[in-house]
C-alpha positions as CSV (number, residue, x, y, z in Angstrom):
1,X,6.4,61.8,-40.3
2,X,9.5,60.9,-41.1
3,X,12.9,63.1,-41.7
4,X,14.0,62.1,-45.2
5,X,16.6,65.5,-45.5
6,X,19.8,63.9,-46.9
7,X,22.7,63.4,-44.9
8,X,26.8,63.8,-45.5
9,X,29.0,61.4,-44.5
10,X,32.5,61.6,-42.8
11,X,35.0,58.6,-44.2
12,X,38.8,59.1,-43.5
13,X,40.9,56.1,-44.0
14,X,44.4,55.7,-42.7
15,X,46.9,52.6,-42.7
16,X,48.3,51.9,-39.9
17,X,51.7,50.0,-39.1
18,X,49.9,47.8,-36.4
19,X,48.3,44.9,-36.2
20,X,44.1,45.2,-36.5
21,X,44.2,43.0,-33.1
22,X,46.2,46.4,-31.3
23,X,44.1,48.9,-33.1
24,X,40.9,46.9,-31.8
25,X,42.4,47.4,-28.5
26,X,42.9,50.8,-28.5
27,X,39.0,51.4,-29.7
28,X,37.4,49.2,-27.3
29,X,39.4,49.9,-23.9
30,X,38.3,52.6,-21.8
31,X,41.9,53.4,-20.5
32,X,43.1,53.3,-23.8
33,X,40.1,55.8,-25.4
34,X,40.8,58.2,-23.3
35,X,44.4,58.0,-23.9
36,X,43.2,59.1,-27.9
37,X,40.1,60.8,-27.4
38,X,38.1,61.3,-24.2
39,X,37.1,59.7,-20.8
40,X,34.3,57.1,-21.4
41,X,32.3,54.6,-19.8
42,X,32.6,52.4,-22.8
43,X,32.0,48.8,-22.8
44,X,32.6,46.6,-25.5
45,X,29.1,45.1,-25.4
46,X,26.4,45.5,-28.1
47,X,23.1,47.9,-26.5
48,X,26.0,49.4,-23.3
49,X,24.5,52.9,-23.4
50,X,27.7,55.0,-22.5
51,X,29.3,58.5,-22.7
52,X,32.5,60.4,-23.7
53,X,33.4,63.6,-21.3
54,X,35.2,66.2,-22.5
55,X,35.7,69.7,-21.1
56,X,32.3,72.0,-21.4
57,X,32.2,75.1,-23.8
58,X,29.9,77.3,-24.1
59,X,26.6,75.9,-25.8
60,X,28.2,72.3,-25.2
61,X,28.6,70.4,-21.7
62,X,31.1,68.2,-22.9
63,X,29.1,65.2,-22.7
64,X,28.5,62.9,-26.1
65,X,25.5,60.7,-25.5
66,X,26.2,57.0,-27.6
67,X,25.1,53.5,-27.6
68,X,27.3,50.6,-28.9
69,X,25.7,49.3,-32.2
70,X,28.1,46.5,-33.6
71,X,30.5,44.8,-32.4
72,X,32.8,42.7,-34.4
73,X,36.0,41.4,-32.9
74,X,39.0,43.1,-34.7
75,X,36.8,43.8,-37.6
76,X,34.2,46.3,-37.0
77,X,32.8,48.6,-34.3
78,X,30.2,51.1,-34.1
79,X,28.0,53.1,-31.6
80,X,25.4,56.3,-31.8
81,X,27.1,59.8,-31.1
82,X,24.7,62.3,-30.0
83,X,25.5,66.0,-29.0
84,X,23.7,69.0,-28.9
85,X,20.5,67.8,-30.0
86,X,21.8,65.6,-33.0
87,X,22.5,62.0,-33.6
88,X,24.9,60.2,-36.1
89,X,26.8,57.4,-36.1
90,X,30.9,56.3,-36.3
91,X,31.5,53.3,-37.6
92,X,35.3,51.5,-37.6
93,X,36.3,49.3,-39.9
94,X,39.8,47.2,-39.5
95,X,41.1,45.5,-42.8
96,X,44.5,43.9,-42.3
97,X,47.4,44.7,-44.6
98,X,50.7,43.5,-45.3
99,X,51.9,46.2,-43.2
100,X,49.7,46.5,-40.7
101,X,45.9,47.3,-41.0
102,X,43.4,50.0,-43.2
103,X,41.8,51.7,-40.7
104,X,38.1,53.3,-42.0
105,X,36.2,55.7,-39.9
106,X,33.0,56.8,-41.1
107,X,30.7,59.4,-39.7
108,X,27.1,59.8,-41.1
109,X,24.5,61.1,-40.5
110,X,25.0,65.2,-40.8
111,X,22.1,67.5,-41.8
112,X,22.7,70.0,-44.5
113,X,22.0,72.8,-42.0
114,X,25.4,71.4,-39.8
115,X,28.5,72.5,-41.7
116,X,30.3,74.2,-38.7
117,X,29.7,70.3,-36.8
118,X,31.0,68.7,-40.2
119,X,34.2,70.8,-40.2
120,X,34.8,70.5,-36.7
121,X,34.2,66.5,-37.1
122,X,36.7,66.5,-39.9
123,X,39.4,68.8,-38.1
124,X,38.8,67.0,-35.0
125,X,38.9,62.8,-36.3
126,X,41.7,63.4,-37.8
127,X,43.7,64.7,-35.0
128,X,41.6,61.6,-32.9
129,X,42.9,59.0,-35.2
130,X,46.8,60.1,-35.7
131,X,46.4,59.8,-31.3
132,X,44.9,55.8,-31.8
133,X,47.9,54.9,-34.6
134,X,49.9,56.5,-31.5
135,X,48.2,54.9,-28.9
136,X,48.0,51.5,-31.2
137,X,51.6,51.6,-31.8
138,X,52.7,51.6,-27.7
139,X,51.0,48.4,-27.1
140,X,52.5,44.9,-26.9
């Protein structure tokens, strides 16, 4: 049987003053993800299985189970995110501007019963992606 409970989605949207090419960067290079969000063992290859670490809490080991879905050079990334026995999915989307590029992040895949998650997602992507226009902006 299949789950057909909806789902909420997480979209924040942010221009950026860099090009989509150093955003890209900064979303697909280990070094540079854990400068803005946590150590991985991402690659930039569609079906890599990989992991982002962060320091264990209680109830949570710090470890965020995800597998890279799309790939699109400069254009579009996504990949699985599963913690704590749940399983959504961030999806990036670079649109280039006259002044740089629209940066769309969108989460989805929350259950009803996960409002605490959904808050902390909110509170905590939006720190995530002010650190990636940060990170964006040092690069060459």
């Amino acid at each position: 049987m299949t789950n057909t409970a909806p789902t909420r989605s997480l979209v924040i949207e942010r221009e950026v003053p860099h090009r989509p090419e150093k955003v890209w960067r900064a979303l697909t290079q280990g070094a540079l993800i854990e400068e803005w969000l946590m150590k991985n063992d991402f690659q930039p290859v569609v079906g890599h299985r990989f992991n982002f670490r962060s320091t264990p809490v209680p109830g949570w080991d710090g470890v965020i189970n995800c597998e890279v879905l799309v790939l699109e050079p400069n254009s579009r990334l996504s990949y699985s995110w599963g913690t704590m026995g749940t399983e959504s999915v961030v999806a990036w989307t670079l649109t280039p501007t006259q002044s740089g590029t629209h940066v769309r992040m969108e989460q989805t895949g929350f259950r009803s019963e996960q409002d605490a998650a959904y808050k902390g997602a909110t509170y905590g992507w939006t720190k995530f992606i002010g650190n990636l226009e940060r990170v964006a902006g040092g690069l060459d």
